[in-house]
N, C-alpha and C positions, 0 to 999 in steps of 0.2 A: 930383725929387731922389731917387725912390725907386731903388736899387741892386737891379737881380737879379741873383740868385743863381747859382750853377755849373749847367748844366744837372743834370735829374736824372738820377741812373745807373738807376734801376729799385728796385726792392722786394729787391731780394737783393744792395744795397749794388754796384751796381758788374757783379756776376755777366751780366746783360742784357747790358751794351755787349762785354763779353769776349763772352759767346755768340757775337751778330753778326760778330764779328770774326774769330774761329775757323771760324767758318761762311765767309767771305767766300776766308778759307786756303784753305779744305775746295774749294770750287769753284775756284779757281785751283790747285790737284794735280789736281783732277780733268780741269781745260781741260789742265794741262800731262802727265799721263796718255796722256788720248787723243792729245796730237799726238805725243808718243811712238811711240805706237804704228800711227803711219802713216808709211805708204812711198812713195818718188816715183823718178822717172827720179836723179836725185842721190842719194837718203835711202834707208836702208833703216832698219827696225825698231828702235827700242831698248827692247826687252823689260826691259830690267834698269832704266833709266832708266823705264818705264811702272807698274815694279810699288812702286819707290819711291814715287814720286808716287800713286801710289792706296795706300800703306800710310800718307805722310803726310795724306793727304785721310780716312782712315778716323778716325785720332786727330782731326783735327782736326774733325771732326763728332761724333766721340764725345762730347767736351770741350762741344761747342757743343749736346750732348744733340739733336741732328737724329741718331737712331738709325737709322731708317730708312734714311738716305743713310750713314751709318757701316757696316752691312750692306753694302749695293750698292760700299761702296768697298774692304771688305775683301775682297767675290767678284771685282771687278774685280783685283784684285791678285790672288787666288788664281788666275788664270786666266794671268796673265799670268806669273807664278812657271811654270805646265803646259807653256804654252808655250814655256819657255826648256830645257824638258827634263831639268832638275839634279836629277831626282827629286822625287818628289807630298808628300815630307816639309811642303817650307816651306808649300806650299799647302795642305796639312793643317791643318797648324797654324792659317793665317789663316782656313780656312772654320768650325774650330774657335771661334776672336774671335769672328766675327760670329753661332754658334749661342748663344754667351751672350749678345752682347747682344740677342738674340732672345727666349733664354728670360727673362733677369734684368730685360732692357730693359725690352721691350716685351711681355712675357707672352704671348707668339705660343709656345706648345708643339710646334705641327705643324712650323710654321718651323725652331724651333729643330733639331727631329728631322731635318727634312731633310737641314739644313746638317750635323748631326753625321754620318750616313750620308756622305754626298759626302765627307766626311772619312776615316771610314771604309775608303771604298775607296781613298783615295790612299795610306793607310799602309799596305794591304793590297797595293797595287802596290808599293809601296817595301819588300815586305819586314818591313813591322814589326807583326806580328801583335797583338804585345800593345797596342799605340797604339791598331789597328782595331777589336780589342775594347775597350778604353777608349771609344773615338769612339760605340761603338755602344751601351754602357751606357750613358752619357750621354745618348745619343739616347733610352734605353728609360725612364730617370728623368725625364726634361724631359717623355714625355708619360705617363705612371703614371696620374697622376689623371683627365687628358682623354680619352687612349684605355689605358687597360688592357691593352687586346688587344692592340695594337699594339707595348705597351711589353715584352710579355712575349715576342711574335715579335722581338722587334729582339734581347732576353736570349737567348733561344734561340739566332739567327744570332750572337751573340756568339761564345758556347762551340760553336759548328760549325766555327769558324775552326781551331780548333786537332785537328778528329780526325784527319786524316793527317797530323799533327804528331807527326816523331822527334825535331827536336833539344834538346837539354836545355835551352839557355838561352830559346827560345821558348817552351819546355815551362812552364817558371820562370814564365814572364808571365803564364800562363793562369790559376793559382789566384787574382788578385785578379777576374777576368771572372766566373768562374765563381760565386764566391763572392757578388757585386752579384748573380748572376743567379740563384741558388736563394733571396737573400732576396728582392726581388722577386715572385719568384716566390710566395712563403709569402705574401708581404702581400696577395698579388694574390689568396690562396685557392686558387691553382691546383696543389694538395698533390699530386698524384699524378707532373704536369709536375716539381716541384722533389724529389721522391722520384727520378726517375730522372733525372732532371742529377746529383742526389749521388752515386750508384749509377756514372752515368760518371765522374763525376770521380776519385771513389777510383784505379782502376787507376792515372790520372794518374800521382796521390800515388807511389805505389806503383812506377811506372816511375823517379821521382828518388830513392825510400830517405827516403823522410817519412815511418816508422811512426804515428808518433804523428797526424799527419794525416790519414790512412787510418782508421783508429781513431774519431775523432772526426766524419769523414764519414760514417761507414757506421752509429754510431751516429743521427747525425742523418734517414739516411735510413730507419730503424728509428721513428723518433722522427713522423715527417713522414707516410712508410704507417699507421702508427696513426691518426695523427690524422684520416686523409684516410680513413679507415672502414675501409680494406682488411690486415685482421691475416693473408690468405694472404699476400701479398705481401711484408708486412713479416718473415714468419715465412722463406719462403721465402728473401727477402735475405738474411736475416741468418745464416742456413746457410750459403748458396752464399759469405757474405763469410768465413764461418771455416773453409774449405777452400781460399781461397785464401791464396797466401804474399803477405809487405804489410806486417802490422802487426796485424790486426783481432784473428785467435784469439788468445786467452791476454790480450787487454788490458782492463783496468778498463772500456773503452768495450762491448766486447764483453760483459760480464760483466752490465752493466745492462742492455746488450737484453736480454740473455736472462731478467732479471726482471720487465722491462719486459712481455716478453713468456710467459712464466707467470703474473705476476697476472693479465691478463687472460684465460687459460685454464684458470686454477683460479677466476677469477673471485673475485678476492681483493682487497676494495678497500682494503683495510688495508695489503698488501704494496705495489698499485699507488701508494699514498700515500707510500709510504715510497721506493720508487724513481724515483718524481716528485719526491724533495725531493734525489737523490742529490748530491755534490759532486762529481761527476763530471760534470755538467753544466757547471759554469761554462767548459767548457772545447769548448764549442757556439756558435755562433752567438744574440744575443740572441732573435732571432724563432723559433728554433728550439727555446730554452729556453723560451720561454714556453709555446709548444706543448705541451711535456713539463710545464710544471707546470700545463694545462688540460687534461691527459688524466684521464677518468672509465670507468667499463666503460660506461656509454654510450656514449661517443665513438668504439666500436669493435663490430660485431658481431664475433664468433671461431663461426666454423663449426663444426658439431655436432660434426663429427670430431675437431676438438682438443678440445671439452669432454669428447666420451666419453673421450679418451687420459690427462686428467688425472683423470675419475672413477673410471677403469680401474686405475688408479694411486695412490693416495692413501697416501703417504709415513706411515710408522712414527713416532712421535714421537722427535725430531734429527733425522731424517732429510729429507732435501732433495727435493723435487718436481722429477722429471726435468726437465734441464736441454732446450731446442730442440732442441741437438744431442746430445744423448743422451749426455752425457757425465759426470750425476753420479748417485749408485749411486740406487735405487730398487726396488722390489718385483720380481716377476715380470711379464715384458712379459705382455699379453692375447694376442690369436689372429692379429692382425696382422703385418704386418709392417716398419708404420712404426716411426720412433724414438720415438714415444709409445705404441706395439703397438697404436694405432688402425690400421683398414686401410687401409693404404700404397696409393698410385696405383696400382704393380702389382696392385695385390691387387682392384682393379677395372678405370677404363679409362683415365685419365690417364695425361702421360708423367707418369715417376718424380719430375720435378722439382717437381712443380707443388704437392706437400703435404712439413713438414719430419720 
């Protein structure tokens, strides 16, 4: 007389018997996939018909958590999208699914890398630069923590995509690539790499009339040479950026290199503090501010020659400590003939550029 019960559904109410059943979808698209996509003396191909069936076969594994086969059925669609020739768009897109559920899924990072590359290039075939780069920041994110190196080569080929790049609205896409790839870059320590991404990106800026953008690039690349030890460089930059037309000279961004860059060559850590705390920062990159508020005159040697040029020099009380570029009033230059009357490249053996 004892009465059983409904069979059981599983531990997650029910969730089990759905799986198997999605799962069972999943291989019946994928049986009706392939026979799509064979051909006989009557039959030929049905590409379009094949890549349905592997799109529904990919959901319906996803659903049924079999990720594994949810990948292999989103590449089997992507392929079969290649093959119909309508452009690498839609198959972008799909090989795109499957690097997430690679990365999110199943924690496969190199996987996911892969898939996002192969993606990559299909929107680079199709013309859509900014996608490629997306595809490929993605790619550089998903493996950051496992491979570093890798992640910061994929950033790089990112923003490569776009230097024989004239037209403007491609142009346009490029600052959010760019942008993922110099922070990356910071995180990754690799300071000098993301000093000269910023350094290129500015002209960018500057080819669409984004003053204010220019501005705050070239500060940050100001901000990043420091940090990265190298005050010629940063010094250097920051000259060569207020000779050019842009944005940079005459702007508040501008204004705090260059105190940024005097404290450290007056070696003045009370000013450097004080230009670390600027409110002209918020207006950077957050990995980038941080930077700038963990700048100390340790964090930077300054080459003898700009200390002699600001020892050589020691401003009148009001009076301002020569500006980089030599642009604010000061005593009588030394024997020199740099903008700090320290002696200038010419005046030994470097080119002219190499000291500010």
């Amino acid at each position: 007389g004892h009465r059983r019960g409904p069979p059981s559904a599983g531990p997650a109410g029910g969730l089990t018997r759905m799986e198997e059943r999605k799962r069972r979808e999943g291989d019946e698209a994928m049986a009706m996939g392939a026979k799509c996509e064979k051909s006989g003396w009557l039959k030929s191909k049905d590409l379009d018909g094949a890549a349905a069936a592997y799109e529904r076969a990919a959901t319906c594994y996803r659903v049924a958590k079999a990720l594994p086969e949810s990948i292999s059925a989103y590449e089997r669609a992507a392929a079969a999208h290649e093959a119909l020739e309508l452009g690498g768009g839609s198959a972008a897109k799909l090989l795109e699914a499957a690097a997430l559920i690679a990365k999110d899924g199943l924690k496969a990072a190199a996987n996911a890398a892969d898939l996002y590359e192969r993606a990559s290039m299909l929107h680079a075939a199709d013309g859509s630069l900014d996608l490629a780069g997306s595809a490929l920041c993605k790619a550089g994110r998903a493996v950051e923590a496992s491979d570093p190196k890798r992640a910061c080569a994929l950033m790089m080929r990112a923003c490569a995509l776009f230097d024989d790049e004239d037209e403007e609205p491609r142009l346009r896409g490029s600052a959010e690539t760019f942008r993922a790839a110099a922070t990356l870059l910071v995180r990754a320590g690799l300071l000098a790499d993301a000093a000269a991404l910023l350094r290129k990106q500015a002209p960018v800026y500057a080819r669409q009339n984004r003053p204010h953008d220019v501005a705050r690039t070239e500060l940050s690349a100001v901000i990043v040479s420091l940090s990265a030890g190298d005050y010629e460089r940063a010094a250097t930059g920051c000259n060569q950026a207020a000779m050019r037309p842009g944005g940079f000279a005459g702007s508040d961004e501008a204004d705090l290199a260059r105190r940024l860059l005097e404290a450290f060559a007056s070696q003045d850590a009370e000013a450097l503090a004080t230009a670390c705390s600027h409110g002209t920062l918020a207006g950077v990159e957050n990995q980038i501010a941080l930077l700038a508020r963990g700048l100390t005159l340790l964090s930077c040697r300054v080459p003898p020659a700009y200390l002699a040029a600001i020892s050589n020099r020691v401003a009148a009380p009001g009076r301002a400590v020569p500006l980089v570029d030599g642009s604010s009033l000061g005593t009588t230059p030394a024997s020199g003939t740099g903008d700090f009357g320290e002696l200038a490249p010419e005046d030994t053996e470097p080119s002219p550029d190499d000291l500010c």
